[in-house]
matplotlib code that plots the C-alpha trace (Angstrom):
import matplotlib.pyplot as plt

x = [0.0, 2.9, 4.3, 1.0, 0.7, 4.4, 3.5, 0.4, 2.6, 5.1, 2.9, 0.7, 3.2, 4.1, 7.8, 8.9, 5.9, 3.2, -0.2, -1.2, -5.1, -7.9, -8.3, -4.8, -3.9, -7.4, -7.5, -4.4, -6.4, -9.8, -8.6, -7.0, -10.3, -12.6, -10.7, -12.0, -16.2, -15.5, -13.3, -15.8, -18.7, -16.3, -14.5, -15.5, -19.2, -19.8, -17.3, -19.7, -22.8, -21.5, -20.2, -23.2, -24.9, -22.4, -23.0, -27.1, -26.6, -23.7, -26.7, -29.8, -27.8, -29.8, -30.2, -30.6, -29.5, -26.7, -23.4, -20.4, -17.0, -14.3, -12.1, -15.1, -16.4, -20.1, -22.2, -25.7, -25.0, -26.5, -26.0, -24.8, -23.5, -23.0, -19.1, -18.9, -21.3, -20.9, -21.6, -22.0, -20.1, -20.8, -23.0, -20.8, -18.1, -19.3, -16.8, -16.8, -15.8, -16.0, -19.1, -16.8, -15.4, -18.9, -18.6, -22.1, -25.4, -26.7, -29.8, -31.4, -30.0]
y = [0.0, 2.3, 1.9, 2.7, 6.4, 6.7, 6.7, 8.5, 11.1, 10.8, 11.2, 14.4, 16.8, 17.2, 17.9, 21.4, 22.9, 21.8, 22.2, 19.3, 17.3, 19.6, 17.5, 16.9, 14.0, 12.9, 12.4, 10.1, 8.4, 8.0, 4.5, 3.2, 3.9, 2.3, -0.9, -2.2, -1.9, -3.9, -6.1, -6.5, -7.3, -9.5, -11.9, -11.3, -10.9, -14.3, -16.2, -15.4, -16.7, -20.0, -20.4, -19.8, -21.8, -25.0, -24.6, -24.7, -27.9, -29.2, -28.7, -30.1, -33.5, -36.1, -40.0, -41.6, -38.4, -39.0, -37.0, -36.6, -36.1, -34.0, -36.6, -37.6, -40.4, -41.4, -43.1, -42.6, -41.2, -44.0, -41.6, -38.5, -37.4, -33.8, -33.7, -37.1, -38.8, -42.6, -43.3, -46.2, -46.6, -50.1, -53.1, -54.1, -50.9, -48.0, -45.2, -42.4, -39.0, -35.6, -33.7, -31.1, -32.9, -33.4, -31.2, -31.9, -33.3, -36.1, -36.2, -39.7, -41.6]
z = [0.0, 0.6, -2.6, -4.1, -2.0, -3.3, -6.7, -6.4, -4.9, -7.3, -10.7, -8.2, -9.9, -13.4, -14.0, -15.5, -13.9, -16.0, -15.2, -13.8, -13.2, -12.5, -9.3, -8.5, -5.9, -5.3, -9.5, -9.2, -6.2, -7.4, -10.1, -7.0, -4.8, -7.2, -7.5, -4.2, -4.6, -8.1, -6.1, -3.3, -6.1, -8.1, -5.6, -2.2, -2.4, -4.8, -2.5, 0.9, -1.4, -2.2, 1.7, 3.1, 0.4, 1.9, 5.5, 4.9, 2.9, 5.2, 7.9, 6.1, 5.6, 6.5, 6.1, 2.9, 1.0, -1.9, -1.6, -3.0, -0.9, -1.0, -2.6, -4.8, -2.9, -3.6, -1.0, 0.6, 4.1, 6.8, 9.7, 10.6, 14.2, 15.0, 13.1, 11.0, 8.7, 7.7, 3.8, 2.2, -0.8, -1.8, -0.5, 2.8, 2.3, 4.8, 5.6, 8.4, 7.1, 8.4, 8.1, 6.8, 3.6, 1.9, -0.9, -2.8, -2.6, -5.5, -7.1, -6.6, -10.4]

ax = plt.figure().add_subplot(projection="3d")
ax.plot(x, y, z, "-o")
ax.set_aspect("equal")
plt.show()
């Protein structure tokens, strides 16, 4: 952030003593100022969406429902305590993982 002021400071003043922005250091300020609303609208803003959208489904699990881990495991969750939830990947394969690493819920096939 320094370095940015120092610039801004730096290109404030024409050299030779030309006439220089109408609006001076604020001028040189104001592309710098309006990076961070499109930066809250464009990264920040989407990224609270889709984490809020996880922990409401990371809450609404259930059994019988059809996930997908975070290493890509599919099973149907057979229960869920209040931090793990036991799938069951295959006929007589059931595996604990944390509530944490489901990643997605599965429509029924």
């Amino acid at each position: 952030m320094f370095m940015i002021l120092s610039l801004a400071f730096a290109a404030g003043e024409p050299a030779g003593g030309a006439q220089g922005s109408p609006l001076g250091f604020l001028g040189s300020l104001l592309p710098i100022l309006l990076i961070f609303p499109i930066f809250y609208f464009l990264v920040i803003m989407p990224q609270q969406k889709a984490r809020k959208k996880h922990r409401v489904m990371m809450e609404g699990l259930k059994k019988g429902d059809r996930v997908v881990s975070s290493a890509g495991i599919i099973g149907t969750i057979v229960s869920v305590d209040k931090e793990t939830v036991v799938l069951q990947a295959a006929p007589e394969v059931k595996l604990r993982i944390l509530r944490s690493s489901v990643a997605d819920l599965r429509a029924e096939e």
